[in-house]
C-alpha positions in Angstrom: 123.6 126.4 94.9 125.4 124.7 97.7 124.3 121.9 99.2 125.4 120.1 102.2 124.2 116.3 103.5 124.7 117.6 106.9 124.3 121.3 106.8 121.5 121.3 104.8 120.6 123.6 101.6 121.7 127.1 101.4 119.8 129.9 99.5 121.5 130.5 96.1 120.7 134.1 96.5 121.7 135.4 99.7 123.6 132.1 100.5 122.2 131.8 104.2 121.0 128.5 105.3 117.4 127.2 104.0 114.8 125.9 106.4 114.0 122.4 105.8 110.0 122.6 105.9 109.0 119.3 104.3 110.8 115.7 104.1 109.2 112.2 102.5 109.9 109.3 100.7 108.7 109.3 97.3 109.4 107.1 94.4 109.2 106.8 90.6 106.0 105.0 90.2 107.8 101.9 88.6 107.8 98.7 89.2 109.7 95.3 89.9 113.3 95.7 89.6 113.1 99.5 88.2 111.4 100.7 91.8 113.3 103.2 93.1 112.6 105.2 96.5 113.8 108.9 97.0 114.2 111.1 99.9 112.7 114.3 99.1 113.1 117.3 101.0 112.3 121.1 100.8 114.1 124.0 101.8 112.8 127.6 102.3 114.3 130.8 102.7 112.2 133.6 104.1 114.2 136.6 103.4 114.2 135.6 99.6 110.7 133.5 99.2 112.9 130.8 97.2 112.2 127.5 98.0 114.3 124.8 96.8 113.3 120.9 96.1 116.0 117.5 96.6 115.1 114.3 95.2 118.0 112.1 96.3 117.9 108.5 95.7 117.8 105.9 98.4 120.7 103.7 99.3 119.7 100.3 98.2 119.1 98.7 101.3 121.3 95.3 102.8 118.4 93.0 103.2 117.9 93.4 99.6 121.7 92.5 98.6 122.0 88.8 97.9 124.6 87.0 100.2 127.3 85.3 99.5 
């Protein structure tokens, strides 16, 4: 399966590029300092009804970074 940030997804059958259909942020139902947030997005490709899922954690974000 190859999968490009920009691109997007492409079908690991027929290798043409997947549809995104669906994006959100979702996370890992934890809590405190084990919290993480993911973007989740899902791909589709028509020709082959595959449809391929990405959970790819969040970038922590700068506001949370303590200064220095």
């Amino acid at each position: 399966m190859i999968y490009d940030t920009i691109q997007g997804m492409n079908c690991p059958s027929c290798n043409k590029p997947m549809r995104k259909v669906r994006w959100e942020i979702t996370n890992n139902f934890k809590s405190g300092k084990d919290f993480k947030e993911f973007d989740k997005f899902t791909y589709e490709c028509k020709d082959d009804d595959i449809w391929v899922t990405t959970e790819i954690p969040l970038a922590e974000k700068p506001a949370n970074k303590p200064s220095k």
